[in-house]
C-alpha atoms as one frame of an Amber mdcrd trajectory, in Angstrom:
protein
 -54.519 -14.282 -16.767 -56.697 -17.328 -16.634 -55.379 -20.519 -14.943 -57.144
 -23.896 -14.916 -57.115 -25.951 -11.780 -55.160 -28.869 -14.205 -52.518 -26.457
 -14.614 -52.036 -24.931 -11.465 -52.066 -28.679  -9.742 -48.801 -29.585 -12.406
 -47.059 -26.359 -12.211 -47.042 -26.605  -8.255 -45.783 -30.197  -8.785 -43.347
 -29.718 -10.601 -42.251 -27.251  -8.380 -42.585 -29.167  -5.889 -40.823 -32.238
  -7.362 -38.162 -30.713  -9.979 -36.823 -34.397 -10.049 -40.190 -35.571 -12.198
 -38.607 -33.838 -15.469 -35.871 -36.139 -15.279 -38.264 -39.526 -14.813 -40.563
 -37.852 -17.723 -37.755 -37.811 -20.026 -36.628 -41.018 -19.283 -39.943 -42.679
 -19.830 -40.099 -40.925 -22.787 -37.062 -42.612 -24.044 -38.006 -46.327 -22.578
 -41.565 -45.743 -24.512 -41.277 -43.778 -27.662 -38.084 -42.805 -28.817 -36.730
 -46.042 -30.496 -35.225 -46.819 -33.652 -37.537 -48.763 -35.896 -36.947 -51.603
 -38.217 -38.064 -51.036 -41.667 -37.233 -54.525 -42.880 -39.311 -56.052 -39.914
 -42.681 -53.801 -40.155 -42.505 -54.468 -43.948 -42.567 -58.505 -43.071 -45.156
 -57.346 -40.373 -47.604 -55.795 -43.268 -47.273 -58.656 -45.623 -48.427 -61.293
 -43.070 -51.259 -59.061 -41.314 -54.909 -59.893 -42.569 -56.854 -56.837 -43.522
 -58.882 -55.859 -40.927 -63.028 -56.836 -41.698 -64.980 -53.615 -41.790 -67.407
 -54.601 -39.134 -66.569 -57.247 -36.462 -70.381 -57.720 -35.307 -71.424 -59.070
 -38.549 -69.468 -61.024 -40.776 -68.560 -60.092 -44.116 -70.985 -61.193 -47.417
 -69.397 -64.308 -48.627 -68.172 -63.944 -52.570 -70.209 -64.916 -55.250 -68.585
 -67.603 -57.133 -69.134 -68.635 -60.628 -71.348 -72.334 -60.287 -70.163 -74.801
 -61.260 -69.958 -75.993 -64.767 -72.014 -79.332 -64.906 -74.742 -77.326 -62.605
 -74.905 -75.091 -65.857 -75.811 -77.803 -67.941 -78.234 -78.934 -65.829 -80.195
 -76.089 -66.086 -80.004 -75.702 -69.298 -81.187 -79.403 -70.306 -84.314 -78.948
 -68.278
């Protein structure tokens, strides 16, 4: 059966080094396996600012109404 080089190099070091297991497990419990907040990433959602859709260029600005004495100007003329 087929072997990569990748595999063989991680097998033979963790046969090597049987005490790496142990470390792996316990960064996996320092990193990843935490209890999460639901009341804090809810606060975290409400205050983030949607993200823009393209940071290079900056969004079209929205079209507001003008204003109304503009409107009457245009209309007297």
């Amino acid at each position: 059966m087929y072997e990569s080089d990748v595999t063989k190099f991680i097998r033979e070091l963790m046969e090597k080094n049987p005490h790496l297991a142990e470390e792996q497990r316990k960064a996996r419990s320092r990193w990843w396996d935490k209890k999460i907040d639901l009341e804090e990433q809810r606060r975290y959602k409400e205050v983030q600012e949607p993200i823009r859709g393209y940071y290079y260029y900056p969004l079209p600005e929205p079209k507001r109404p003008a204003p109304p004495h503009a409107q009457e100007e245009s209309q007297t003329a």
